[in-house]
VOGU-3710 file (C-alpha; in Angstrom, 3 decimals, decimal comma):
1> xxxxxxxxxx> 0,000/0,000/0,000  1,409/3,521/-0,895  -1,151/5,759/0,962  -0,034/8,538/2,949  -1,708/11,219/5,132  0,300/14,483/4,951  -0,646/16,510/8,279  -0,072/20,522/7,621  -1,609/23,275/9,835  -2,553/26,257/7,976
11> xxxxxxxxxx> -3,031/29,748/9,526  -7,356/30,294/8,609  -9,851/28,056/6,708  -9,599/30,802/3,692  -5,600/29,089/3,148  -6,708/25,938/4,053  -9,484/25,724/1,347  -7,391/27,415/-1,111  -4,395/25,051/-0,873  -6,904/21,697/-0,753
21> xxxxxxxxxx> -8,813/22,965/-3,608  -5,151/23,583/-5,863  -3,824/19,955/-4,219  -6,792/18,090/-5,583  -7,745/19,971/-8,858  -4,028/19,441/-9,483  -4,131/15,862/-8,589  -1,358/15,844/-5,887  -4,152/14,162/-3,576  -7,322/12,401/-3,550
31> xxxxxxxxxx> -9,039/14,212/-0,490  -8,014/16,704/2,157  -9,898/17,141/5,104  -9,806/20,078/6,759  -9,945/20,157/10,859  -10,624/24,038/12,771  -9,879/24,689/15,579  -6,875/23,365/16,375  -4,519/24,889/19,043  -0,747/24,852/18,178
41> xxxxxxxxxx> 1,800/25,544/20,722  5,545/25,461/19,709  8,567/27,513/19,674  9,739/29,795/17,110  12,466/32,044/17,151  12,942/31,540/21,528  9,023/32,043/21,866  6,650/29,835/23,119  3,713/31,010/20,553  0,083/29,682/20,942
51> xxxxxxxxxx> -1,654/29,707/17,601  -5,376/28,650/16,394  -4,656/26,631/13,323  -6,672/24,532/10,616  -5,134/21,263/10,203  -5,120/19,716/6,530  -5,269/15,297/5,988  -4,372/14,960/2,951  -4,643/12,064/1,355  -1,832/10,998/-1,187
61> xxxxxxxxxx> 1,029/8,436/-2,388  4,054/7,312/-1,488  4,949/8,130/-5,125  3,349/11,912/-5,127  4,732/13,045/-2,128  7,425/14,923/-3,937  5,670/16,868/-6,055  2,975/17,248/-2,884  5,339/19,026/-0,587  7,150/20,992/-3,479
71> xxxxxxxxxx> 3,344/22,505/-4,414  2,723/23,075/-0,485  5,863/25,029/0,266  4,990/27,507/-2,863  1,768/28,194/-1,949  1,703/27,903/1,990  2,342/31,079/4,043  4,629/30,073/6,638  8,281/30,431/6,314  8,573/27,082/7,804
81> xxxxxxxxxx> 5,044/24,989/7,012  4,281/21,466/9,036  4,753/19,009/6,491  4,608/15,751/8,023  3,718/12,195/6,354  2,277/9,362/7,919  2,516/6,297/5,949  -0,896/3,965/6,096  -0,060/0,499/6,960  -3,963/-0,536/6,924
91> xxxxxxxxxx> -6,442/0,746/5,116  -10,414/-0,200/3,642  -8,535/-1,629/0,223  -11,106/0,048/-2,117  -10,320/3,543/0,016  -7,070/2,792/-0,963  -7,258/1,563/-4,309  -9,540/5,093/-4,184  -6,382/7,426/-3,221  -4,001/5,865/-5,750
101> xxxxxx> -5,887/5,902/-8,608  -6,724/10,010/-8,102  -3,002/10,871/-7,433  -0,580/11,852/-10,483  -3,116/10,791/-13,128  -3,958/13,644/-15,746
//
């Protein structure tokens, strides 16, 4: 199975639509589910910063990962964007069969 699930937090639901919409019209990934309201806190720069956030799922390949986080670092605001893959061990095979065959085809 080559699913993934890309997790990236995006700073309002305006970015977050905006980059699912370009990731799936361009085929980069089959779905991306966007969560609100979600609290960040991290450090940047010697800060402790607390940030409300939309997370993004996005649901690719092991094969279009590439050219997934090449198109999410030009269009995503942050200087430094959360780009972090989770491969899918197990999966509902048709759901998966699903993600593969919407990723990279023209």
């Amino acid at each position: 199975m080559t699913v993934l699930i890309v997790h990236c937090t995006c700073p309002d639901a305006t970015v977050a639509t905006d980059i699912a919409r370009a990731l799936v019209s361009e085929r980069l990934a089959a779905c991306v589910s966007a969560l609100p309201g979600v609290t960040s806190i991290y450090s940047w720069e010697d800060q402790i910063c607390v940030d409300n956030e939309v997370l993004l799922l996005i649901k690719t390949t092991v094969p279009g990962f590439d050219a997934l986080k090449a198109r999410l670092l030009e269009l995503h605001p942050y200087e430094l964007p959360e780009i972090i893959a989770v491969d899918v061990s197990v999966a509902h095979d048709d759901y998966a069969d699903w993600v593969e065959s919407r990723v990279g085809v023209p």
